[in-house]
C-alpha positions as CSV (number, residue, x, y, z in Angstrom):
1,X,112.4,99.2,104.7
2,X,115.8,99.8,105.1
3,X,118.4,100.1,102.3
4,X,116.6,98.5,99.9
5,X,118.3,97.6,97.1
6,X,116.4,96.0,93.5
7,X,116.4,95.4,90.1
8,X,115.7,93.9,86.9
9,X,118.8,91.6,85.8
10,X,121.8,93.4,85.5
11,X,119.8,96.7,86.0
12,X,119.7,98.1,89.6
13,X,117.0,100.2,90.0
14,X,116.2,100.3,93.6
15,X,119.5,101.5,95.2
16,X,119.3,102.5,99.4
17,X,115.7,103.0,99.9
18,X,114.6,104.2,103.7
19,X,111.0,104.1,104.4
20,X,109.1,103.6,107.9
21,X,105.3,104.0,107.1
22,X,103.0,104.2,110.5
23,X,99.7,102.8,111.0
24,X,97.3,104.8,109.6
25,X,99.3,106.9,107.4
26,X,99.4,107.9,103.8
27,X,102.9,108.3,102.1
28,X,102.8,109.5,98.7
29,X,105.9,108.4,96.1
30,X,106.5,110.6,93.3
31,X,108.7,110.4,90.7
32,X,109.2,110.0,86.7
33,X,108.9,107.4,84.7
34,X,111.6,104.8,85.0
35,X,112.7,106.6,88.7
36,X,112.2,103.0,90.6
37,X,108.6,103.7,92.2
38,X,106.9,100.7,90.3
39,X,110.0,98.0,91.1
40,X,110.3,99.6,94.9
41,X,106.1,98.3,95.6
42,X,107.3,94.7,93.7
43,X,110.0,94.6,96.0
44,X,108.5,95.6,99.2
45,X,105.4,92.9,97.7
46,X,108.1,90.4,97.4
47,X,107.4,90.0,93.5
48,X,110.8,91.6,92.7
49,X,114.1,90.0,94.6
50,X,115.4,92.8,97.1
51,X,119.5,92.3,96.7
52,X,120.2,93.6,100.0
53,X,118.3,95.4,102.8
54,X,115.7,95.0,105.0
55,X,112.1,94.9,104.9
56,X,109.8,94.6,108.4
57,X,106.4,94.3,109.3
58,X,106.0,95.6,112.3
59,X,109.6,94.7,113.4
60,X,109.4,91.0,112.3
61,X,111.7,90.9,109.2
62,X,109.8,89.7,106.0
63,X,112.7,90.0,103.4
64,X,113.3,86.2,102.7
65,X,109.0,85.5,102.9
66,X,107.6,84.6,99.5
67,X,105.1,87.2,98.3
68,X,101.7,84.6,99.0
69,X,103.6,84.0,102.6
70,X,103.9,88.4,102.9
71,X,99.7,88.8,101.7
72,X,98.9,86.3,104.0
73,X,100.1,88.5,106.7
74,X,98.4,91.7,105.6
75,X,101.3,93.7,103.2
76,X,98.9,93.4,99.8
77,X,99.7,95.1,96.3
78,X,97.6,97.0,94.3
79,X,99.9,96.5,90.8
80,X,99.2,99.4,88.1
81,X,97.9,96.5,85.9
82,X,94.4,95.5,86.3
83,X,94.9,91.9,87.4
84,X,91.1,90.8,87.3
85,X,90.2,87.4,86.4
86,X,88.5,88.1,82.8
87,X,86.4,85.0,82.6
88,X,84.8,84.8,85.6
89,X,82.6,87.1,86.7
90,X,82.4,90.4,88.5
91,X,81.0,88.5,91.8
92,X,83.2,85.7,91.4
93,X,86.4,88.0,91.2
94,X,85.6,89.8,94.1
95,X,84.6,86.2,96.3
96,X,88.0,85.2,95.6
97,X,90.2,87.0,98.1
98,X,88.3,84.8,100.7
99,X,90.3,82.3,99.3
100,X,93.4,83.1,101.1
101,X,91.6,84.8,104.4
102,X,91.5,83.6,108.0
103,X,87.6,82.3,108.9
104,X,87.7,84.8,111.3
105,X,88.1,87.8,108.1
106,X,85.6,86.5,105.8
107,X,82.6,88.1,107.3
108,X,84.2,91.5,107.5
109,X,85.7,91.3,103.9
110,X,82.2,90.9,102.9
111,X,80.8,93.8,104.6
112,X,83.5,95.7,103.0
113,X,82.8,94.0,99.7
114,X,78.6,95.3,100.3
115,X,80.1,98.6,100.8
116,X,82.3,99.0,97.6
117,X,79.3,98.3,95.6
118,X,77.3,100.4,96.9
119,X,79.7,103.4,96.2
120,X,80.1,102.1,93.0
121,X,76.8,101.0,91.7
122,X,77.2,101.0,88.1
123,X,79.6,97.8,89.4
124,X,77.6,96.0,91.2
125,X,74.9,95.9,88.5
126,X,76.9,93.7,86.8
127,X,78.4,91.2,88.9
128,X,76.8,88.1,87.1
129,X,78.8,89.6,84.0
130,X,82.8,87.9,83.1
131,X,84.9,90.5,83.5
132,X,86.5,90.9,80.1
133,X,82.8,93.0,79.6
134,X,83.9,95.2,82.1
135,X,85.6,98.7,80.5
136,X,88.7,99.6,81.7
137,X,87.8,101.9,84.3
138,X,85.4,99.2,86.0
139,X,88.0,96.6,85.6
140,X,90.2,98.9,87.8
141,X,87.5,99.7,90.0
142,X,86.8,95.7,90.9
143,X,90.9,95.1,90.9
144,X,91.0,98.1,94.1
145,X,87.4,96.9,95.2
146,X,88.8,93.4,95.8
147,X,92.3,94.7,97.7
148,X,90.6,97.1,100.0
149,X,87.7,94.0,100.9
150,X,90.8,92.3,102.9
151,X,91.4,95.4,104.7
152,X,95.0,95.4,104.2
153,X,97.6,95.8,107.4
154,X,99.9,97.8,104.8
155,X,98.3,98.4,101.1
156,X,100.8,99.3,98.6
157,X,99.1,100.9,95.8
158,X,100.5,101.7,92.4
159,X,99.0,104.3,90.5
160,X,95.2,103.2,91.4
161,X,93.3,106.4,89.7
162,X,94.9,105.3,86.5
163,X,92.1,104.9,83.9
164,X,89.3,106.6,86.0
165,X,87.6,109.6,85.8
166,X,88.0,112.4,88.0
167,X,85.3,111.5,89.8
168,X,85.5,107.8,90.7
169,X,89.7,108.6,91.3
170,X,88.7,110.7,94.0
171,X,86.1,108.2,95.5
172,X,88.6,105.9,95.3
173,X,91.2,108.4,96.9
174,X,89.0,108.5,99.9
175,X,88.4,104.7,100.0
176,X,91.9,104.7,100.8
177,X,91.6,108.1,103.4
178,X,88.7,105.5,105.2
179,X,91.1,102.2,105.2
180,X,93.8,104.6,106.5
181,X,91.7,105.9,109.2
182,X,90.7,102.3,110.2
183,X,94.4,101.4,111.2
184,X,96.5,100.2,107.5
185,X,99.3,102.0,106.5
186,X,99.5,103.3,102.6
187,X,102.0,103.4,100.6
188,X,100.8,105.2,97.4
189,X,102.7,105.6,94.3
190,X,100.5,108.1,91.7
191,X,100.7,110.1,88.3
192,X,97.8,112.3,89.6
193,X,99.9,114.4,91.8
194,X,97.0,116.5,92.7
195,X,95.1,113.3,94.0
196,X,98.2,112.2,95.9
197,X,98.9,115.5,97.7
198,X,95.5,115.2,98.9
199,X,95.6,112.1,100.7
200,X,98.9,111.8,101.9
201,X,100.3,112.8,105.1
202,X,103.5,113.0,103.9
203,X,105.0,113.2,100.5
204,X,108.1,111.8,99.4
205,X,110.2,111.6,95.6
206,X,112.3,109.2,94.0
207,X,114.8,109.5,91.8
208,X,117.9,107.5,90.7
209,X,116.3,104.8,92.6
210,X,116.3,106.9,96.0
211,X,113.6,108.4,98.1
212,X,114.0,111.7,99.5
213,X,111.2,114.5,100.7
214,X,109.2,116.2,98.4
215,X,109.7,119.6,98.4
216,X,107.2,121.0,95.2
């Protein structure tokens, strides 16, 4: 991205943002509440309307794509809500990303799919259940589980340890060190500063709707 600019109505919130993420790194945004982290994934995701700038997927400029058109071509969003489907089940939420896949992808999402339950077990002993049974943490678990099963080109994720135990955030954390490692670029935004320093090859701040290094 290159001077990205955002908002919310009259509000600007995104003002200037620079960002050039590689393949196979982790960039960590951190920042208080209300700094712009949140609205700068939604604009990247093409859920927010970028005023002005540039956004690029691998030099092809995505700024005027709809958000289904930027998915389709690998940039994916992991909001900081759990968006799960609550009345269908735990199976049936994670079989629906196939939906929007190539033919050639839907065998390898479901490898991936295999693998995210066996990590998390305690999931995949419910996956006849709706998903409004699931407590919150499991609920956030399925909402990453089904992200990471499309093996993302770029994966923006906001705040994914939120509501999980210190354990399963940092088996999540290296969910996202193994997708990394296999070639997607991550752009995570995260409360858990101690998680994020962790993954992240580099770390980065915003503030005033900015990004700048970290130096903490």
């Amino acid at each position: 991205m290159r001077g990205l600019h955002a908002g919310w109505g009259a509000i600007s919130i995104v003002q200037g943002a620079d960002l050039e993420v590689a393949a196979g790194e982790v960039v960590a945004v951190l920042g208080g509440n209300g700094s712009g982290k949140s609205s700068l994934l939604l604009a990247v995701a093409g859920l927010l309307r970028a005023r002005a700038g540039e956004v690029e997927l691998d030099g092809r400029p995505v700024a005027r794509l709809p958000a289904e058109r930027r998915a389709r071509l690998g940039l994916r969003l992991l909001p900081q809500t759990r968006r799960v489907f609550p009345s269908l089940t735990v199976r049936e939420n994670l079989e629906a990303v196939e939906l929007g896949l190539p033919a050639a992808e839907v065998d390898g999402a479901r490898a991936r799919r295999a693998a995210w339950l066996e990590r998390f077990p305690a999931l995949g002993a419910r996956l006849d259940e709706p998903a409004a049974g699931l407590s919150g943490g499991q609920q956030q678990l399925l909402a990453i589980g089904r992200v990471l099963s499309t093996r993302p080109r770029v994966l923006l994720a906001d705040e994914p340890s939120a509501g999980l135990s210190p354990a399963l955030a940092a088996a999540c954390g290296d969910a996202l060190l193994e997708l990394a490692a296999e070639g997607s670029a991550v752009v995570l935004v995260e409360q858990n500063v101690t998680l994020a320093r962790r993954l992240a090859t580099r770390v980065l701040r915003m503030h005033d709707g900015r990004l700048d290094p970290d130096h903490g």
